[in-house]
N, C-alpha and C positions, 0 to 999 in steps of 0.2 A: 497657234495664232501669231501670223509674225506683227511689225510692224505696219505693214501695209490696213490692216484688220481694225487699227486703233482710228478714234476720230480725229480729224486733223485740229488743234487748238490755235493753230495761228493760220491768218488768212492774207495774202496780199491783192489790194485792191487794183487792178488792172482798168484804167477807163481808156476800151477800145476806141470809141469812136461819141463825140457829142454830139450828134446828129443835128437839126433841125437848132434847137434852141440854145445854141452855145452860151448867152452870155445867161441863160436862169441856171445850166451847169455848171459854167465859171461862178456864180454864185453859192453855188450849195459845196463845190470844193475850196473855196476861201474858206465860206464858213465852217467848215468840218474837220479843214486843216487848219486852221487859224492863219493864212496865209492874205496877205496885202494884195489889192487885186490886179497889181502887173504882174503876178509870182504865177494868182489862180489863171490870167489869161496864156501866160506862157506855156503852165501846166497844160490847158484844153487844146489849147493852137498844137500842143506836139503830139496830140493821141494818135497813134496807141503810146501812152503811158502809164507806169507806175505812178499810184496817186498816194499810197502808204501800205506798209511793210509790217507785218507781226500786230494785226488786229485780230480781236476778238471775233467771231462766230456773229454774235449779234450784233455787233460794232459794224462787219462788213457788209453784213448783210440789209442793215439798217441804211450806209452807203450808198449802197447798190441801189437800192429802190427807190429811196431818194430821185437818182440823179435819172433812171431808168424812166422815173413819174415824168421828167421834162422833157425824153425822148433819146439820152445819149442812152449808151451803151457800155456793160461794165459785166468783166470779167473778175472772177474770184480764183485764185491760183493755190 
């Protein structure tokens, strides 16, 4: 059983695309990142971006569906 076999413990958050409702996505990424909300527009305006790096399992995934619920789009790496 190599490494491939083991579960992945760190997750990076990837938000493809905010679809439809950018600024309730620009919202749940301030609030998640703790980020001031010219930092969260800038973050959204440049998807595809990396939203944050070496997250937990639940943490990403909790993320994900969040922003998923508004209608963007979010890859887990």
């Amino acid at each position: 059983v190599g490494p491939a076999a083991e579960e992945k413990d760190s997750f990076t958050v990837v938000l493809a695309s905010a679809g439809e409702q950018k600024i309730a996505v620009m919202k749940i990424v301030k609030e998640i990142l703790g980020l001031g909300l010219k930092d969260a527009k800038d973050l959204v305006d440049g998807a595809p971006v990396t939203l944050k790096d070496g997250m937990k399992k639940a943490e990403a995934d909790d993320l994900k569906k969040k922003i998923e619920e508004v209608g963007g789009k979010v890859e887990l790496k």
